[in-house]
C-alpha positions as CSV (number, residue, x, y, z in Angstrom):
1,X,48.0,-11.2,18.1
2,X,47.2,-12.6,21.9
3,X,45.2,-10.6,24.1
4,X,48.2,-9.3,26.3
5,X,49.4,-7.9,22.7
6,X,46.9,-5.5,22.7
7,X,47.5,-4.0,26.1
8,X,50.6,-2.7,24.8
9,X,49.3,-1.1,21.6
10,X,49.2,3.0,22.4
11,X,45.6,4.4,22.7
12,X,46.4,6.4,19.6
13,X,47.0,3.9,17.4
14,X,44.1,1.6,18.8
15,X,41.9,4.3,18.0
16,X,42.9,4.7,14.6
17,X,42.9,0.5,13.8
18,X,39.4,1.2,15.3
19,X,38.7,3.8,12.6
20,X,40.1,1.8,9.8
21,X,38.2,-1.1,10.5
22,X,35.0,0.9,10.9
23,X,35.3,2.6,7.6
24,X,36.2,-1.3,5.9
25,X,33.2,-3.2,7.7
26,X,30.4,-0.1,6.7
27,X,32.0,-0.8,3.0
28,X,31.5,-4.6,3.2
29,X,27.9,-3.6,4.9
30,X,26.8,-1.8,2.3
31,X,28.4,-3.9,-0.8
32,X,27.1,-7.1,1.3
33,X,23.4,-5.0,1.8
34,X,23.1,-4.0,-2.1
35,X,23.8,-7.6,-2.7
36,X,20.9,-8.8,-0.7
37,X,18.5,-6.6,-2.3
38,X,19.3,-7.3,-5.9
39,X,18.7,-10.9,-4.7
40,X,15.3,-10.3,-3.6
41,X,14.4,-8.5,-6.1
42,X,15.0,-11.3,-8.7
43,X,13.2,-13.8,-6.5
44,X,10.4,-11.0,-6.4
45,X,10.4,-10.8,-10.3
46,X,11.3,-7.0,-10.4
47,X,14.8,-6.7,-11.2
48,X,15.5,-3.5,-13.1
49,X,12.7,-1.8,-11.6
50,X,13.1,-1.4,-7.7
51,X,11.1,1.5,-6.8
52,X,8.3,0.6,-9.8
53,X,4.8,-0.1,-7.9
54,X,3.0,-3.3,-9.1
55,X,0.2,-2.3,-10.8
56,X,-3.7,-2.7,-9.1
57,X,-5.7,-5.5,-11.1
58,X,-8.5,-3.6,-13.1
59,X,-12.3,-3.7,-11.1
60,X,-15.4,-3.6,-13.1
61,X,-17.1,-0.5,-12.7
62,X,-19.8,0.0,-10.2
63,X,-23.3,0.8,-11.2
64,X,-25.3,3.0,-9.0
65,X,-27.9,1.8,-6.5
66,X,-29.4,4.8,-4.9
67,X,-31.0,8.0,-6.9
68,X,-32.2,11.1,-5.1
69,X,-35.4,11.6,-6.3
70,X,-35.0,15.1,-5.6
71,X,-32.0,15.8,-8.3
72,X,-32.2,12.4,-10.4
73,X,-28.4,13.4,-12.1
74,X,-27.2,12.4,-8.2
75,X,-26.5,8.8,-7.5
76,X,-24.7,6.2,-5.6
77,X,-23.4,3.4,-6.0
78,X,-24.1,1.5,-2.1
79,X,-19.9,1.7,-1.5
80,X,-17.9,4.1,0.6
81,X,-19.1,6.8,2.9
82,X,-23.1,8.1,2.5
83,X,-23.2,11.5,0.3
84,X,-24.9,13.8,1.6
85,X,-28.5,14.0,-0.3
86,X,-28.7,10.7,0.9
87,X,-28.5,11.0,4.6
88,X,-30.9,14.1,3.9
89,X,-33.0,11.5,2.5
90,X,-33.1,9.4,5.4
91,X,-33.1,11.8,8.3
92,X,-36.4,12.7,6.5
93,X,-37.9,9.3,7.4
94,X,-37.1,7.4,3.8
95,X,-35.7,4.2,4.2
96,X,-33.0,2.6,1.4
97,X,-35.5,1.1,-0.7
98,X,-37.0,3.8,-1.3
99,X,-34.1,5.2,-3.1
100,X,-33.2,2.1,-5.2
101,X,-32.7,2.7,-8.6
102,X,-35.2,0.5,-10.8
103,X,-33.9,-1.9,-13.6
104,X,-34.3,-3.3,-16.4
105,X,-34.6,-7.2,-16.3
106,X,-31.4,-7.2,-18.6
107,X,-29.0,-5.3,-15.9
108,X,-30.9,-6.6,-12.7
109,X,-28.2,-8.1,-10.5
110,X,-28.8,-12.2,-10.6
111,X,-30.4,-12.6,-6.9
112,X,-29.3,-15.7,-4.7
113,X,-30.6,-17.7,-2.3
């Protein structure tokens, strides 16, 4: 069909071509969309399993540093926000070292430099 076709076409029934072609192009869309993903996801390595997280690689546990020498059982391990006892600790005029944790020579931390 030419352009000048279309111009004679009633508004009713360009409205409903409008409609049907709509309804077809979301179809293809989504079939087209859903495609794509499954793609990815091979490429990725996680077909099957598209809303399975990857699991986080296993860390070592952390050994305390810091002991308060007030409540021994409390300790911490130099990572993440101060507890509390500790900042007690220091607004009290001790200074880190003060609250390091002695060692045997077996699980003292190999120093470098």
């Amino acid at each position: 069909m030419g352009k000048d076709d279309w111009t004679s076409v009633p508004t009713g029934d360009l409205w409903q071509l409008y409609d049907e072609v709509t309804t077809v192009l979301s179809r293809r869309m989504t079939a087209e969309k859903a495609k794509l993903e499954q793609r990815l996801r091979r490429i990725e390595g996680t077909a099957g399993t598209p809303t399975e997280e990857r699991a986080r690689r296993p860390y070592p546990p952390v050994l305390p540093k810091y002991r308060n020498p007030k409540k021994p059982s409390q300790t911490w391990s130099g990572r993440g926000k101060q507890p509390r006892w500790l900042k007690e600790q220091l607004r009290a005029g001790k200074k880190l070292p003060d609250l390091l944790i002695n060692r045997s020579s077996g699980q003292k931390r190999r120093q470098t430099g």
